[in-house]
N, C-alpha and C positions, 0 to 999 in steps of 0.2 A: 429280148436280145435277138438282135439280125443274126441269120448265118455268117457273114463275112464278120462281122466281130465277134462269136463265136467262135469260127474256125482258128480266128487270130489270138484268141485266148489259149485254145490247146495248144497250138503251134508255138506259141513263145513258151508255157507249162512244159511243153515235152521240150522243146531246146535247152530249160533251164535244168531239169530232171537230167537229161545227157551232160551237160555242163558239170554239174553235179559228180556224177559216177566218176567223167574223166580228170576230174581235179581230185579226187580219192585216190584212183587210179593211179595218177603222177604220186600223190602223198607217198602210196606206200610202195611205187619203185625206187623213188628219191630216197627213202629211207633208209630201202635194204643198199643200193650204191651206196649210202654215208655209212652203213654196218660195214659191208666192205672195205669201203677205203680204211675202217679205223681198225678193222680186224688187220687189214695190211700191215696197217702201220706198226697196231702192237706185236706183231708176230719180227718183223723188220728190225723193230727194238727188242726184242728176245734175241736174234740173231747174232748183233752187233755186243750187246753185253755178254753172250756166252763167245764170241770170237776175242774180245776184249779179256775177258779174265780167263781163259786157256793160255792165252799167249804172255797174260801178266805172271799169271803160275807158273808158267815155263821159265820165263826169264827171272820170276822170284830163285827157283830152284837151282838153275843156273850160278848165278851169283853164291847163293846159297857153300856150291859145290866147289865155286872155285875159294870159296872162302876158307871148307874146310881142307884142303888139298894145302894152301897156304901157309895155314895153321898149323900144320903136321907136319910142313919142315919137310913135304916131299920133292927130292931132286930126281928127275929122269937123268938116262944116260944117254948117247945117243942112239934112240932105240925111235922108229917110226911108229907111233899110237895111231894109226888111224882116223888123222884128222882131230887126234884129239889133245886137246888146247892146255898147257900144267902151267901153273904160276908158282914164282918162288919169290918172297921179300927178301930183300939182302939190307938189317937193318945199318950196320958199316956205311953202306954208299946210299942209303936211304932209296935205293928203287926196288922197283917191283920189274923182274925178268918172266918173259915169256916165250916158254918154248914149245914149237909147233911141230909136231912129227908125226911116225907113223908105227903102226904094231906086228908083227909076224907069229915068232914064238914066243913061250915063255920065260922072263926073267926075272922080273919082280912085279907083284902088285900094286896097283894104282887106283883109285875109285874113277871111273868114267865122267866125265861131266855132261857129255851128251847123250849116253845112253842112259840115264837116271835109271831104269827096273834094273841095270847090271851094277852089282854092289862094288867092283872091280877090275881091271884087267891083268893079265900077267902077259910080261914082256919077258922076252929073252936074246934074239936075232932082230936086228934089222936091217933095213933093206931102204933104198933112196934117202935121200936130203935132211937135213934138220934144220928150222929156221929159229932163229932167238931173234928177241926183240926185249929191248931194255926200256923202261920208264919212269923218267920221276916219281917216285911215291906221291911226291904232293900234286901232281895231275889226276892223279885218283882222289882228290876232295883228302888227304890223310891218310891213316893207319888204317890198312885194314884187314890186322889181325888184329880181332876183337869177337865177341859173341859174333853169331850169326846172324839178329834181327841188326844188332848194331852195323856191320857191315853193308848187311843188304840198305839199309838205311843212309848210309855214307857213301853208295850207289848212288841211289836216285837223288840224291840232294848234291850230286855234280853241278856246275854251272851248264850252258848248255853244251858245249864246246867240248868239254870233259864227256859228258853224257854220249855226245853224240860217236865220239872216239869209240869209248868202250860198245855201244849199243851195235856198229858197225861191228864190231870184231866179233861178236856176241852171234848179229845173226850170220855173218861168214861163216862162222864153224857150226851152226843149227841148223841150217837149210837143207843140209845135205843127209840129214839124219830121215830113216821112215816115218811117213805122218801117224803107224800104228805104235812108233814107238813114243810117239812125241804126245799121245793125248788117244785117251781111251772111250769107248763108245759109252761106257757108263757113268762117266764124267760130264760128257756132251749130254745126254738124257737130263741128268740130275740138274745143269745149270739151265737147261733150258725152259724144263719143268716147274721149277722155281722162279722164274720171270716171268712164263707164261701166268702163272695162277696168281700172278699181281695185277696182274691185267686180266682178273676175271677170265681165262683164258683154261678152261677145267677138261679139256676133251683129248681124243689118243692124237698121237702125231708120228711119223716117221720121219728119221733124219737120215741123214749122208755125206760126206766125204767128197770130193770129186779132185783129181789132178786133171786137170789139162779135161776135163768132159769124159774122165775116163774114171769107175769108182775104183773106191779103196776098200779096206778092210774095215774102216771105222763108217758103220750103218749100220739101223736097223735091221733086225729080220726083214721086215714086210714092204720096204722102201721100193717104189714105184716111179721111177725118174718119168715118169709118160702122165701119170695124171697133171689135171691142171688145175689150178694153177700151184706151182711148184717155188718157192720163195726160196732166191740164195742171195748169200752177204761171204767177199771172200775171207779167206782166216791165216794168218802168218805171214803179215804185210810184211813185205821188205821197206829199205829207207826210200823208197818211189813209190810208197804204199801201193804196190801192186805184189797180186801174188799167183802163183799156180793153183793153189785151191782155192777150194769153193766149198762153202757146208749150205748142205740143202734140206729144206724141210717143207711139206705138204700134209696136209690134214685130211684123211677119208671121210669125215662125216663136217668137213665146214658149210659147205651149203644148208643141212639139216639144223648146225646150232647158229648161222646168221640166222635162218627165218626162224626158229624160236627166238630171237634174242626180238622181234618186230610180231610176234606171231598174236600176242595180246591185242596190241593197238591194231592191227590187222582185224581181225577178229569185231573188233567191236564196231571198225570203221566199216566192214561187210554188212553187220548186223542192222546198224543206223540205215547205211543207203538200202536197203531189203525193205527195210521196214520203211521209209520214204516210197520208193517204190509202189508197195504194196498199196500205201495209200493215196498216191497218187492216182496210182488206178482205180480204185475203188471211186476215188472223188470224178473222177474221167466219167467214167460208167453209171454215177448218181446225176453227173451231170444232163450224160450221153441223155440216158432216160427217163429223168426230169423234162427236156428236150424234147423227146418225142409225143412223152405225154400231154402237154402241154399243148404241141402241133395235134396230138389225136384229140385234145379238148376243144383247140379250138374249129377242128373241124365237124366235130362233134355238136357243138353251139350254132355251126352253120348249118350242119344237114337239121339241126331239129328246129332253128327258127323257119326254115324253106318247109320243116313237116304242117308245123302251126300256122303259117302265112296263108297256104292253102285254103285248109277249113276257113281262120277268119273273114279272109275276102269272102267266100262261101256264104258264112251267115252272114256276112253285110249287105251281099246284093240281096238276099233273102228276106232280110228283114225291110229292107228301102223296098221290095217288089211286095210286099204285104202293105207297106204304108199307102202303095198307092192306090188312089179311091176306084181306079177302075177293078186291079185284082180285091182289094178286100172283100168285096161280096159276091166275087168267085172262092165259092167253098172249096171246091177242088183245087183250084189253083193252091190256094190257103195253108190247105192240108199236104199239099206236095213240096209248098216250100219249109213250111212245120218238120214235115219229115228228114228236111233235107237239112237243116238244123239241128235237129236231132241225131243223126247219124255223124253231121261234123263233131258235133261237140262230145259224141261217143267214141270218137276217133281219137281226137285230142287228150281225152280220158284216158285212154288205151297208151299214148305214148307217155305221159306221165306217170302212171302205173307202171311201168317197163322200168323207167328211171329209178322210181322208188325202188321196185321191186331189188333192182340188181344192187342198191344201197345197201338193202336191208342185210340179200344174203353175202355182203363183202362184211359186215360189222356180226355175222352168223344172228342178227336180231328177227329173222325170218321164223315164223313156229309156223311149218306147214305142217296139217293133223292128217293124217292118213287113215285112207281105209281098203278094204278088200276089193279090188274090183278087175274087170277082166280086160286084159289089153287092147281085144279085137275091137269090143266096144267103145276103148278110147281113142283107136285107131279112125272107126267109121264117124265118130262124133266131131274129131278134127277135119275130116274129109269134106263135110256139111258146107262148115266155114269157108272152101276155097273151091267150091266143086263150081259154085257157078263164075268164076275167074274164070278156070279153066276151061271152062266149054265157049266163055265169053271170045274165048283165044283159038279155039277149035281143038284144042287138046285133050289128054286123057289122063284118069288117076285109075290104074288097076291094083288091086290088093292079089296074094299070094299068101293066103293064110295059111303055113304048112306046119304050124305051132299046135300039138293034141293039147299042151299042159299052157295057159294064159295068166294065172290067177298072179297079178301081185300087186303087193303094200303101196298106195298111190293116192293123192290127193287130186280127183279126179280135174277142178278147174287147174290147176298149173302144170300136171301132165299134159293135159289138154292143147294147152298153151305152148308147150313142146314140141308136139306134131305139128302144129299148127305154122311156127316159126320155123321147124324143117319143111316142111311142105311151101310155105310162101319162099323159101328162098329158091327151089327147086322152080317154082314159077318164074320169079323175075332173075333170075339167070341161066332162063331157054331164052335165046334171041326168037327162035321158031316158036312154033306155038307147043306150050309143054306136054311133055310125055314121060309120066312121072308110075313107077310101081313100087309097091309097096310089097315087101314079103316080112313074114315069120316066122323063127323055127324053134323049135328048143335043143339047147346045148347045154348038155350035163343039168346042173340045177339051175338054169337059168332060161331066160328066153330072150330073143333076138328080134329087134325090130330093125331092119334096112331103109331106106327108101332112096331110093336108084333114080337120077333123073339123066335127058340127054343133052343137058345145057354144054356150055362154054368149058368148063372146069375147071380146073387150077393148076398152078404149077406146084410142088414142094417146099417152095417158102414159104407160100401164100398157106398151103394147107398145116406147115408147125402154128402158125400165128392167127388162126381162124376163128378160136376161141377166146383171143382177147378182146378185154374191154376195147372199147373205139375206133376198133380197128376194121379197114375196109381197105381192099385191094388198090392198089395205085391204078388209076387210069389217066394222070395227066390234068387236063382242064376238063375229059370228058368226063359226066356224070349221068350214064345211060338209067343207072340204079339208084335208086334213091335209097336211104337209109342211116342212121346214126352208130353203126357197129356196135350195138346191145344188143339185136337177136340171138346168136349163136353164145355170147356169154353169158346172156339170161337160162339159155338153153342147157349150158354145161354145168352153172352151178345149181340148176334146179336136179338134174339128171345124179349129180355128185349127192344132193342133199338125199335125193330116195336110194342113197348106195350101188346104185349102176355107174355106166362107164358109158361118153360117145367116140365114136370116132370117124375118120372120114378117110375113104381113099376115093381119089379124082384121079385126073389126065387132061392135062389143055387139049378142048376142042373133041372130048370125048365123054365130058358131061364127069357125075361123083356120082357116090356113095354114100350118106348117112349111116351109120351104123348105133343104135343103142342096145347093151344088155343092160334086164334087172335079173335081179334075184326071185326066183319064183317062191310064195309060199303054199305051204299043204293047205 
């Protein structure tokens, strides 16, 4: 796969992944908006049926009162009641009289019809006007002295006309009464209470009252006209169904029971895109480094056909300058191109081995057998192998043996192989000619081998990733260094397998560090 149709894969993966989130996203603000609107609406209709049966119980009672007033054969005199409204049947002339006045002293009692908590009034002096007002009994729909429900029944089953007569006269003389006497705050709770929890509707609420934006007596304790949002429907329509009040109700805790009423689905829709998410990335990241491995294989397959190309060409002039009859019976020649043969093909040997090697210990199928031996001496035995590079180069390898205690558990050829691989990198990355020291010291139970060179060095990225498989510094097109980035991890998991530790501190253009401890034994 190209970069440019790679990149164009994550690039669509991650738009469609955001895609994703923000269409959740909308789901579950959409949702708590439709919780909203509907909590609106049921609290709206709570409102409206508890404004509806206050005002239907009033005017049942009403009727009620003037029924029994009627009933009892009560005549006023001309005495002003205070607005308050007496009816008489005259059954002779078949109407029903109504007289309107007003109250001062006491002179006789009368049961109230506007005040319903007051069982009666007592007149005695009055003062201003008295108004009568005569009516067909049969414009009231018939009799209506009879039972109470009967009555109140022979109300409402007026044609409309009739209805509307009396309903007018009804709320003329109500309006003017206190709304605390007209309808109680434990009344309002109760019908409210009760619609609410039809409407699944289970949580506290505060109500209120309002004339004109100004409260009454009928509210709550805890009522809070400032939070929001505050839901009113008005109550004691007049016949322009308009009215001065207003009952108002707001909920402390609605915010808290909308998102539980969504908090499930919520929940699991978090949970799914988390878990998309999660592996989205992980897939990104197997890709990401699928990806690089792949770029480190095949660079890997480049540097090491360019290590084999080498050698081969090698023994083929080699073998073609033996065939020909002038060298063949120059011995010396013979023997120099033999040798020369021989050391490619020991070469070749050596990168293969490297290969296997770091197989073996990725599958842990490695049994390297250990034995006692002493580090200085592994030290100077690796030094052999590259002493004459380095002089070749005009350079130097100094040791700093400051280690009294040496002795550790070591399989001397892949120790060997160790120093060796630290040391040769120390050479081909001195641009100069190398200047390479070695020191050792003991630390606690352990011992330390350095080796210090004053090449190029590295920067801090280069130096986290120095130990991976395939891996070689970016240089661009240039390739000043040869190699297949297996040294240093053949190097680390042999170092891991004897129970030591390497490590390396560098500086661009100030040359590194090598650092190995082992374990020392008695």
């Amino acid at each position: 796969m190209n970069k440019k149709l790679f990149s164009l894969l994550v690039i669509l993966m991650s738009l469609s992944l955001i895609g994703i989130i923000f269409v959740q996203a909308y789901y579950i603000n959409n949702s708590l908006e439709t919780k909203e609107e509907q909590f609106t609406f049921n609290v709206k209709k709570a409102l409206t049926y508890t404004t509806n049966q206050v005002a239907d119980i009033e005017y049942k009672k009403y009727v009620l009162a003037l029924n029994k007033i009627i009933s009892e054969g009560k005549e006023p005199d001309t005495t002003a009641i205070r607005n308050i409204t007496v009816y008489k049947q005259d059954n002779t002339t078949n109407q029903i009289i109504i007289y309107n006045t007003g109250i001062l002293e006491e002179n006789f009692k009368v049961p109230s019809l506007i005040d319903l908590n007051i069982d009666s009034l007592g007149l005695s002096k009055f003062k201003g006007k008295t108004t009568t007002k005569i009516y067909d009994n049969n414009s009231f729909g018939g009799d209506l002295i009879s039972t109470s429900e009967q009555s109140f029944e022979k109300v409402l089953n007026m044609d409309k006309l009739q209805k509307a007569t009396f309903e007018t006269q009804y709320k003329s003389e109500i309006k003017n009464t206190p709304i605390h006497q007209r309808v109680s705050p434990n009344g309002i709770q109760k019908l409210l209470q009760k619609k609410l929890r039809e409407d699944n509707i289970d949580i506290g609420f505060e109500f209120a009252i309002f004339h004109n934006d100004i409260g009454t007596k009928i509210q709550s304790d805890n009522f809070d006209q400032s939070m929001v949002p505050t839901i009113g429907v008005p109550i004691f329509l007049d016949d322009n169904d308009e009215s001065d009040f207003k009952l108002y109700i707001n909920f402390p805790e609605r915010k808290k029971f909308i998102i539980s009423s969504i908090i499930g689905v919520t929940l699991l829709s978090i949970l799914f895109t988390l878990i998309i998410i999660v592996a989205y990335t992980s897939a990104l990241y197997q890709l990401i480094k699928q990806r690089k491995i792949s770029l480190m294989k095949s660079d890997f397959i480049n540097n090491m056909t360019h290590e084999f190309k080498t050698p081969i060409a090698t023994i083929n002039l080699a073998l073609d300058a033996i065939k020909n009859p002038k060298i063949i019976n120059d011995q010396e020649k013979v023997k120099r191109y033999l040798g020369m043969i021989k050391d490619e093909n020991k070469r070749m040997n050596a990168q293969v081995e490297n290969v296997l090697r770091i197989s073996q210990l990725q599958k842990k199928q490695l049994n390297i057998s250990k034995d006692r031996l002493k580090l200085h001496d592994l030290i100077e035995d690796a030094i052999t192998h590259v002493e004459l590079i380095v002089e070749d180069r005009s350079g130097y390898i100094k040791t700093h043996f400051n280690a009294v205690k040496t002795s550790v558990l070591a399989n001397e050829t892949y120790f060997t192989n160790v120093i060796v691989n630290i040391l040769d990198n120390a050479i081909k990355y001195s641009p100069e000619a190398p200047k390479i020291d070695v020191y050792t010291e003991n630390v606690g139970n352990n011992v330390l081998l350095s080796v210090k060179d004053q090449g190029k060095g590295m920067n801090k990225a280069v130096q986290k990733r120095i130990f991976e498989e395939f891996y070689r510094e970016y240089t661009g097109d240039v390739h000043n260094v040869k190699g297949h980035g297996l040294g240093l991890a053949n190097v680390k998991r042999i170092v891991d397998n004897h129970q030591g530790t390497v490590s390396v501190d560098s500086e661009k253009g100030r040359g590194s560090t090598f650092t190995i401890k082992l374990p020392l034994i008695a």
